[in-house]
N, C-alpha and C positions, 0 to 999 in steps of 0.2 A: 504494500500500500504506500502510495504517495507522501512523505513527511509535508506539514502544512508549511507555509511560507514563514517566517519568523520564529520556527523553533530552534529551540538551541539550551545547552549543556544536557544536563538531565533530563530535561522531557522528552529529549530526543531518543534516549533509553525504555520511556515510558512509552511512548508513539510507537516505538518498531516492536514493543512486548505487547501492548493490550490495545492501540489504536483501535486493531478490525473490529472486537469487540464493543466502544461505543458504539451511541445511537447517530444516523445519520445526524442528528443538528449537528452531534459534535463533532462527527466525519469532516463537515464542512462548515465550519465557523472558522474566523480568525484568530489564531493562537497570537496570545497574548505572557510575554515573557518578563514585563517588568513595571510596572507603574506607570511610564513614561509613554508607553504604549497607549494607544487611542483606538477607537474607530473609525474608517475609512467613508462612514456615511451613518447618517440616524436610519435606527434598523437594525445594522449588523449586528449580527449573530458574533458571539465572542466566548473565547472558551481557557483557559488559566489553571494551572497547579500553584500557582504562585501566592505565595501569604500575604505580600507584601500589595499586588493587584484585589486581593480579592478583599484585602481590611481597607483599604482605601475606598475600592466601589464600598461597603460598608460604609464606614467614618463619614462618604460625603452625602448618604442618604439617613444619615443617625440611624442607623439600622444595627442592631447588637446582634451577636448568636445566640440561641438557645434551643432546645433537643426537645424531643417528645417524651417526656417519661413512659415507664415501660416496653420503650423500644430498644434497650440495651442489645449490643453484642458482646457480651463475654465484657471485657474490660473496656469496652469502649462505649462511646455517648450512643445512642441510638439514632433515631431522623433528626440529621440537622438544617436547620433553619434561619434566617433571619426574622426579627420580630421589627418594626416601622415604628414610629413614635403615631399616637393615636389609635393602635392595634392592639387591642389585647385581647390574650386566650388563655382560659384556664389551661390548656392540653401544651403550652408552653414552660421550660425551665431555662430561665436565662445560665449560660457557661462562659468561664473564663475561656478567651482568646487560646491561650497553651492548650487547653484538653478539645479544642474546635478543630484545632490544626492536629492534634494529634490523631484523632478518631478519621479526618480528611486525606490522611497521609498515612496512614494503617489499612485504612477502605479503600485506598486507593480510588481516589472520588477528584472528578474535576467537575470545575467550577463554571458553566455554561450560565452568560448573561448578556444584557445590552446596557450600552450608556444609557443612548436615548431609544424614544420611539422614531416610526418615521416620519411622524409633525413636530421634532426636534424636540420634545419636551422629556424630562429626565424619564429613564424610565427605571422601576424598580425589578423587572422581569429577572429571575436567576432560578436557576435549575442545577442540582447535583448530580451527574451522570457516574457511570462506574463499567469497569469492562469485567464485572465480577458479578453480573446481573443473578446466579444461579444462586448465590450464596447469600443473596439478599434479603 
């Protein structure tokens, strides 16, 4: 399979082990390697293992992590999520950053999202994908 345009160090390890695996969005979204990184147009499809991309999309939508209780995997957090300011749910538990990234990077889970929509306005859309679908 094709590596995407813009990958590089480790992901590039990650992308020739479990790429075929994801789901076509993440087949073909823009890989996203560093903060610094953008979107190409409002819309795209954008996809990241990156801590440092994925807390910033975060940070700049005040958007925190938190898990579903009861969804545990053995040592790690179960479905994780972002929560929005003005959103609440009981079926949410807010997690520190360290155990988000840990449970993200143990699942082997990448981060499928957009800046914007495509009438430019921010968008909050993000999605967890995994090439580990069976184990789920």
């Amino acid at each position: 399979m094709k590596l995407p345009k813009n990958i590089a160090g480790d992901d590039v390890k990650f992308w020739e082990e479990h790429g075929v695996n994801l789901s076509n969005s993440s087949k073909y979204a823009k890989w996203l390697g560093s903060p610094s990184e953008h979107e190409d147009y409002p819309g795209q499809s954008l996809i990241t293992r990156n801590h440092e991309v994925i807390k910033a999309w975060a940070e700049e939508r005040k958007a925190t992590p938190v898990t579903v209780p009861g969804t545990e995997h053995g040592k790690n957090l179960g479905v994780l999520r972002f929560t929005f300011p003005g959103y609440k749910s009981k079926n949410m538990e807010p997690v520190k950053w360290e155990d988000f990234f840990s449970t993200f990077d143990n699942r082997k889970l990448v981060f499928l999202f957009q800046e914007h929509l495509k009438n430019g306005n921010q968008s909050n859309f993000f999605k967890f994908d995994t090439p580990l679908k069976e184990k789920e």
